[in-house]
C-alpha positions as CSV (number, residue, x, y, z in Angstrom):
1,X,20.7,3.9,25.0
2,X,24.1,2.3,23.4
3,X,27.2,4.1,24.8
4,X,28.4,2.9,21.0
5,X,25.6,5.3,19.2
6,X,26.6,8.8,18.3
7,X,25.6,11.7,19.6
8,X,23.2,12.7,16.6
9,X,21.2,9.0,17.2
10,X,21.1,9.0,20.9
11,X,19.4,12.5,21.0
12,X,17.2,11.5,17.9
13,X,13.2,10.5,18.2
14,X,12.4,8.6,15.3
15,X,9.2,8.6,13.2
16,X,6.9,5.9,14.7
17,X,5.1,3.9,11.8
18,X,1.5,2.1,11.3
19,X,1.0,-1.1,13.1
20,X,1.7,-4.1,10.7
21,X,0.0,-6.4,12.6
22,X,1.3,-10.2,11.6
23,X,-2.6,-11.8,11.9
24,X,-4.5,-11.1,9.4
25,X,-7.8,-11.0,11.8
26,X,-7.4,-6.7,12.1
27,X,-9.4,-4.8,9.6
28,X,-6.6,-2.1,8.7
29,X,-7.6,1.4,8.8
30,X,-4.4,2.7,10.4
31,X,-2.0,3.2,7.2
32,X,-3.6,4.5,4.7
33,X,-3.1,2.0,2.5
34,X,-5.2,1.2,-0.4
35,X,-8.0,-1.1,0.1
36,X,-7.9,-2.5,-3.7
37,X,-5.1,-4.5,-5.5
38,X,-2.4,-2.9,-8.0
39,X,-3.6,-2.8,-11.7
40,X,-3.5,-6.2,-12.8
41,X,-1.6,-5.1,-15.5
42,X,1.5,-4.7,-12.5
43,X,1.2,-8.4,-11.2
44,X,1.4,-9.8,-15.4
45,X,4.3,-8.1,-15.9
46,X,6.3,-9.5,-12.8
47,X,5.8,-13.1,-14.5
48,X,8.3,-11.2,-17.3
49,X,10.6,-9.1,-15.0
50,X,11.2,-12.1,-12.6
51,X,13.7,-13.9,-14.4
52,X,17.5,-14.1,-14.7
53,X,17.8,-10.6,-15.2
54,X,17.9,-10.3,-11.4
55,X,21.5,-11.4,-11.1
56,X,21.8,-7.5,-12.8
57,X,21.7,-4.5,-11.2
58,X,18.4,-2.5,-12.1
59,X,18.4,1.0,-14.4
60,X,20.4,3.7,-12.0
61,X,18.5,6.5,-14.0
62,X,15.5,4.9,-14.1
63,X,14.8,5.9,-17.3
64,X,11.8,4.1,-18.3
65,X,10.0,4.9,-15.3
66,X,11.1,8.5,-15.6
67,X,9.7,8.5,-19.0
68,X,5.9,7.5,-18.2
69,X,6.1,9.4,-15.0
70,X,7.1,12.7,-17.5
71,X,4.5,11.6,-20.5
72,X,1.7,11.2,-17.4
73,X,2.4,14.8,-16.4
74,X,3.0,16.5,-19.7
75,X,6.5,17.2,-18.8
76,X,9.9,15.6,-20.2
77,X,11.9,12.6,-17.8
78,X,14.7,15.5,-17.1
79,X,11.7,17.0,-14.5
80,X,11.5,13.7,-13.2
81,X,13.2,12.2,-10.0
82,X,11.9,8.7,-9.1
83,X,13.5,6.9,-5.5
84,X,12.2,4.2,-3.1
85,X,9.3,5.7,-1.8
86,X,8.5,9.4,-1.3
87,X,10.2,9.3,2.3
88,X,13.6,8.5,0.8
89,X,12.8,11.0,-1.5
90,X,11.8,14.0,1.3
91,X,14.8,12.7,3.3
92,X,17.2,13.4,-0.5
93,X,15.0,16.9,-0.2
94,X,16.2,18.1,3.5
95,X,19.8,17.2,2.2
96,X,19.4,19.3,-1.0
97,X,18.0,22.2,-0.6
98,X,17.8,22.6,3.4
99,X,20.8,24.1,5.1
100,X,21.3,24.6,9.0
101,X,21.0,27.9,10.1
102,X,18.3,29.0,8.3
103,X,15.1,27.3,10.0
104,X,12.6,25.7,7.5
105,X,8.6,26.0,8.0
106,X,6.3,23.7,8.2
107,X,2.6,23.5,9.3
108,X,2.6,22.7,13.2
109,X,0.2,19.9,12.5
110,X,1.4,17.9,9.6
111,X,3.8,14.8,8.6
112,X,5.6,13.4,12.0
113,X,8.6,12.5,9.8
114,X,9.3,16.2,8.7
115,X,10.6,17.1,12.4
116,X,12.5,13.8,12.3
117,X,14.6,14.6,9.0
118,X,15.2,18.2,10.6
119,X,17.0,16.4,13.5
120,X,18.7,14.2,11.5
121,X,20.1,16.3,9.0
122,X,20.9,19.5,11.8
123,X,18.2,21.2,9.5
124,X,16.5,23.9,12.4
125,X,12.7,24.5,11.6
126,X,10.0,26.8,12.6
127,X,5.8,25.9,12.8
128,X,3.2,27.7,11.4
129,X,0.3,27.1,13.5
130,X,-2.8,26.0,11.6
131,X,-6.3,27.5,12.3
132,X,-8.8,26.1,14.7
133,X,-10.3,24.2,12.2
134,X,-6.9,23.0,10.8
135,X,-6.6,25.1,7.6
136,X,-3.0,26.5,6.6
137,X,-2.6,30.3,7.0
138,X,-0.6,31.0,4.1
139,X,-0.2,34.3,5.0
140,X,2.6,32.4,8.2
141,X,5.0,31.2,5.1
142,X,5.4,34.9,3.7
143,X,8.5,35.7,6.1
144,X,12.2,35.0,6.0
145,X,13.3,31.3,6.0
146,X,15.7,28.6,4.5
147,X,12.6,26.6,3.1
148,X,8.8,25.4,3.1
149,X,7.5,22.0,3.3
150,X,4.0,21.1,3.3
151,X,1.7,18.3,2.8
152,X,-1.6,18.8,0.5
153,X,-3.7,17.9,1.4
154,X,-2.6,17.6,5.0
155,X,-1.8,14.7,7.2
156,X,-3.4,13.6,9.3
157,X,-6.2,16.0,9.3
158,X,-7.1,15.4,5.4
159,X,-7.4,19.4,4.8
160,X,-6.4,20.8,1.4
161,X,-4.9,24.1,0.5
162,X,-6.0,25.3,-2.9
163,X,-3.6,26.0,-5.7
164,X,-4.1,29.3,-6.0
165,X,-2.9,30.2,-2.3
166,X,0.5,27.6,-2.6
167,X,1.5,29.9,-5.8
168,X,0.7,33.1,-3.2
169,X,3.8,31.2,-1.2
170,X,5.8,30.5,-3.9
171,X,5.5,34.0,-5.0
172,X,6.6,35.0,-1.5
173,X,9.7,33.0,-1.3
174,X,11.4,32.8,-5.4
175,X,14.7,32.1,-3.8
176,X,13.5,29.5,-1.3
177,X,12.8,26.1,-2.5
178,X,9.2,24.6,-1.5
179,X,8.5,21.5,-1.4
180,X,4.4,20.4,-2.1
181,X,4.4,16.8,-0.6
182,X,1.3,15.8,-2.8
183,X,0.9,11.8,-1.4
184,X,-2.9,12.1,-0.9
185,X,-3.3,14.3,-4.4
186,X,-5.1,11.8,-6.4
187,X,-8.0,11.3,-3.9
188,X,-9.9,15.0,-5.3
189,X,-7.3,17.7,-4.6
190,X,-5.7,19.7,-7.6
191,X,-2.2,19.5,-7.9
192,X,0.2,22.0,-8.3
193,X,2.2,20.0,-11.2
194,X,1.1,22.4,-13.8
195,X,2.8,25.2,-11.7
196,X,6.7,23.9,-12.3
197,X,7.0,25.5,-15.6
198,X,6.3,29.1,-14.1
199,X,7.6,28.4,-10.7
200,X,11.9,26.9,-10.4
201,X,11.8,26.5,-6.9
202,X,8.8,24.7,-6.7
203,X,9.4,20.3,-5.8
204,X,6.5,18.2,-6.1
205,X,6.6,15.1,-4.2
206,X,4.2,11.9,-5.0
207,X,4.4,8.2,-3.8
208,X,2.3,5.0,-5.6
209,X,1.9,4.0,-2.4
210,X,-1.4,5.1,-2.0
211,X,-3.5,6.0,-4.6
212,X,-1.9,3.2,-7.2
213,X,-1.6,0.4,-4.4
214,X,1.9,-0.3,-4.7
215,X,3.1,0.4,-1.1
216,X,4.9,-3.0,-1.1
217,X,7.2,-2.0,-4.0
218,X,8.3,1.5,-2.3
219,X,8.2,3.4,-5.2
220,X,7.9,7.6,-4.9
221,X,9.0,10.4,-7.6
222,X,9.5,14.0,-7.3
223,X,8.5,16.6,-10.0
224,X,10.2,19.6,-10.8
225,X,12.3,21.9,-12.5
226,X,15.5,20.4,-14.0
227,X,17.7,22.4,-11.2
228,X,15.8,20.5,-8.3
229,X,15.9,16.9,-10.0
230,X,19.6,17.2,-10.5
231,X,20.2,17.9,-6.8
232,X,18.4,15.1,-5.9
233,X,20.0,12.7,-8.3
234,X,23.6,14.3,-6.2
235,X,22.1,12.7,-3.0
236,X,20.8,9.6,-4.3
237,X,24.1,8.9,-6.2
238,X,26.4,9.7,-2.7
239,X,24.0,7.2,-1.2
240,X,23.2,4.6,-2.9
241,X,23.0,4.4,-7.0
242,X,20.4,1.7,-7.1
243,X,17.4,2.6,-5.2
244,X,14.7,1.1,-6.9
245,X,14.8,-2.6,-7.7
246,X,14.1,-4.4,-11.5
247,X,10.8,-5.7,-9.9
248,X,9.3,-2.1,-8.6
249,X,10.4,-0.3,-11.8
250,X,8.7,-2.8,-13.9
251,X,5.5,-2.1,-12.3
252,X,5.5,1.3,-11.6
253,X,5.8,1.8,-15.2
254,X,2.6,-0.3,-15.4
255,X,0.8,1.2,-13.1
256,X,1.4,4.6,-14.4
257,X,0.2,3.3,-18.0
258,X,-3.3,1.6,-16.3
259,X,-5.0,4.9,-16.2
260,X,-8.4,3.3,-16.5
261,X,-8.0,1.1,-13.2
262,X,-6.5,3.9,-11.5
263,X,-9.7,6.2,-12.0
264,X,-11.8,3.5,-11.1
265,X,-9.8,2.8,-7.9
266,X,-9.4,5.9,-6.7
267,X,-13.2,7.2,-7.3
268,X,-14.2,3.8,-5.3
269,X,-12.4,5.1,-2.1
270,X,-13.2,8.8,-2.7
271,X,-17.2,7.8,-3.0
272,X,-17.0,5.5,0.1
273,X,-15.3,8.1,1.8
274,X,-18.0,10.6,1.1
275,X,-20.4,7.5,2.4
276,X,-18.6,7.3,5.6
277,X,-18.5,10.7,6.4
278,X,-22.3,11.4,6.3
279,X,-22.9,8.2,8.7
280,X,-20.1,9.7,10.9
281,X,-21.8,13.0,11.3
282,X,-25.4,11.1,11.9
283,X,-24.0,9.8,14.8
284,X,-22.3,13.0,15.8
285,X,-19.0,12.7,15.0
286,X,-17.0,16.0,13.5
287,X,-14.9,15.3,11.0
288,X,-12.5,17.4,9.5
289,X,-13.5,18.1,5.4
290,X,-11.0,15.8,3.6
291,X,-9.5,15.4,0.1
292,X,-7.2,12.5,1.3
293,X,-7.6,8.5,1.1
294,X,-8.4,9.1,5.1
295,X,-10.8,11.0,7.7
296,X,-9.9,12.8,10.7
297,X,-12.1,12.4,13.1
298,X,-13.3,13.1,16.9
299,X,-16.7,12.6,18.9
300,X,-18.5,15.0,21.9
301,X,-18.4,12.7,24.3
302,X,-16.1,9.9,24.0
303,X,-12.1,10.9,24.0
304,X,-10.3,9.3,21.1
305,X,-7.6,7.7,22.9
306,X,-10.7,5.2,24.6
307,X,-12.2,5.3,20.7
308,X,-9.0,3.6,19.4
309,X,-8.7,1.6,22.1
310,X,-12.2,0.0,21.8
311,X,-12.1,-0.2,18.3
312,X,-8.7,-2.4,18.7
313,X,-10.3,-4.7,20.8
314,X,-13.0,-5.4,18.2
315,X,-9.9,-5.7,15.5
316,X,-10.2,-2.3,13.4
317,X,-7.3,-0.5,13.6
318,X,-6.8,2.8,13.3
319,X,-4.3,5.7,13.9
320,X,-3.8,7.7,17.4
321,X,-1.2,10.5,17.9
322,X,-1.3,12.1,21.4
323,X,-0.1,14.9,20.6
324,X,-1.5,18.7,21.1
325,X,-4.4,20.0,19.5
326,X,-5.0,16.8,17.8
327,X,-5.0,14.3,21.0
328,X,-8.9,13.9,20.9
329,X,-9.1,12.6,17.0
330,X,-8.6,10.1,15.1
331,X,-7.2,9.3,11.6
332,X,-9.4,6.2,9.9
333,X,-7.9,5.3,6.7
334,X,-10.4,4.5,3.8
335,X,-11.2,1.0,3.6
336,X,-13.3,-0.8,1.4
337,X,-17.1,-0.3,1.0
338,X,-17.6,-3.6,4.0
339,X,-15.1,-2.4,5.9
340,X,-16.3,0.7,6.3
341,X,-19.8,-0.2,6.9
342,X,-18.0,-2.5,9.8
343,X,-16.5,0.3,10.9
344,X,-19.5,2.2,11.0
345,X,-21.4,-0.6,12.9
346,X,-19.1,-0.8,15.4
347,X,-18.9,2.6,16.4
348,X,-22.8,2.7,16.5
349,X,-23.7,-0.4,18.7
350,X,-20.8,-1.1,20.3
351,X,-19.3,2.3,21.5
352,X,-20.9,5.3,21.1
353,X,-24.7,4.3,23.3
């Protein structure tokens, strides 16, 4: 600890990322990262955007991005909020619309970087435990508070709430803003998008980081009524005007236009996800029902935190969070169709007899 840190950073624990191993030898199923490449549509257009334009700053408003995000979504670029990544974006969201004094909820299994934005900002928060199998009591948001902020579906454990119980919540709290952090959506849950019109407190929050392969660009965008975006556009601009570089706008727009390559994508990882799971559960593994780009998982007799272990020292990677309730699983991003089946194979002969 630096006797020159402040007070607020020397009492601070913050958020712990995915390995990013520098060898390439690891088969990566620890950030739940997208096993195929952007639309090639993304990488053609850099050849045009990477030119002397550079020496300019990019589009403050992000207009064009804005634009297709809106037309995507049915709604107009006024509902639209696009930043550097959907963390940014969450941490322009706990500055917004969360004040201290009032304590937030969220689920007590959920994001790890929602209790670090709480500390960060002074924002106090309250948990809502989730149910043995991990499902999200919706009944536990309908009391006082100073926000909600969830993930659907869930992380880690993959579990989605259905749209008709997140509108009981917003219906239980019109004066409260709630944030639906929707960054596994496009892997077979139902968003709640189509809610904003009916709903002015509700904030959807999205990243391309996942299900349009463009976590190298950081790129996220938050949905909402015209109220919400504003207050967000406050933050960004008493931070830092410029938040998304010529480069990641170019392709974001592009990515958000390849529709076709995005269905196929995404209904490759949703069907090897359904693959993996019934191998799992042949050789006796629980896993937790999942809508997300990744499985939670845990076996009878062998802990996780020895699973991880053993699967690291035959170079798959995955996530372990010892924490309570969730100390004996793990989260196994979706990989390709051979990784998987490596995965798979592994686990079989080399661990579980």
């Amino acid at each position: 600890m630096s006797k020159f840190w402040s007070s607020m950073i020397s009492n601070i624990e913050p958020y712990v990322p995915g390995e990013q191993p520098s060898i390439r030898q690891y088969i990566k199923l620890n950030t739940n990262e997208n096993p195929y490449p952007p639309s090639p549509k993304v990488i053609e257009i850099f050849k045009d955007t990477a030119n002397d334009s550079l020496r300019l700053y990019p589009s403050p408003t992000c207009d064009a991005l804005r634009t297709a995000i809106g037309d995507y979504y049915n709604l107009s670029k006024e509902h639209v909020f696009a930043g550097n990544g959907s963390d940014e974006i969450l941490a322009f969201a706990f500055m917004a619309f969360f004040n201290p004094g009032m304590p937030i909820l969220f689920p007590d299994i959920t994001y790890s970087f929602y209790p670090v934005y709480a500390a960060l900002f002074n924002i106090d928060y309250e948990l809502v435990n989730l149910d043995d199998e991990f499902n999200m009591p919706v009944e536990g948001f309908f009391k006082n508070n100073g926000g909600i902020i969830f993930p659907n579906p869930n992380a880690p454990t993959g579990r989605f709430t259905p749209v008709a119980s997140i509108e009981a919540i917003l219906q239980h709290n019109t004066d409260k803003v709630v944030i639906v952090d929707e960054a596994y959506i496009d892997f077979g849950g139902e968003s709640v998008v189509n809610l904003i019109q009916s709903y002015p407190n509700l904030l959807v929050i999205q990243t391309m980081s996942k299900s349009r392969s463009l976590a190298g660009l950081r790129v996220g965008f938050a949905l909402g009524h015209e109220d919400l975006i504003e207050g967000l556009e406050r933050v960004k601009n008493s931070f830092n005007s410029y938040t998304l570089d010529r480069l990641a706008l170019a392709g974001a727009v592009e990515a958000i236009k390849d529709d076709a390559y995005f269905q196929e994508t995404r209904s490759k990882i949703i069907a090897t996800r359904e693959r993996t799971v019934l191998k799992l559960e042949e050789l006796g593994f629980k896993v937790i029902p999942s809508l997300a780009n990744f499985i939670f998982i845990s076996h009878p007799t062998v802990h996780a935190s020895i699973l991880y272990e053993r699967l690291r020292e035959k170079t798959i990677l995955t996530r372990y969070f010892k924490k309570p309730r969730i100390e004996n699983y793990l989260r196994v991003t979706i990989g390709s169709d051979e990784e998987m089946d490596c995965f798979v194979q592994v686990l079989a002969d080399k661990i579980i007899i």
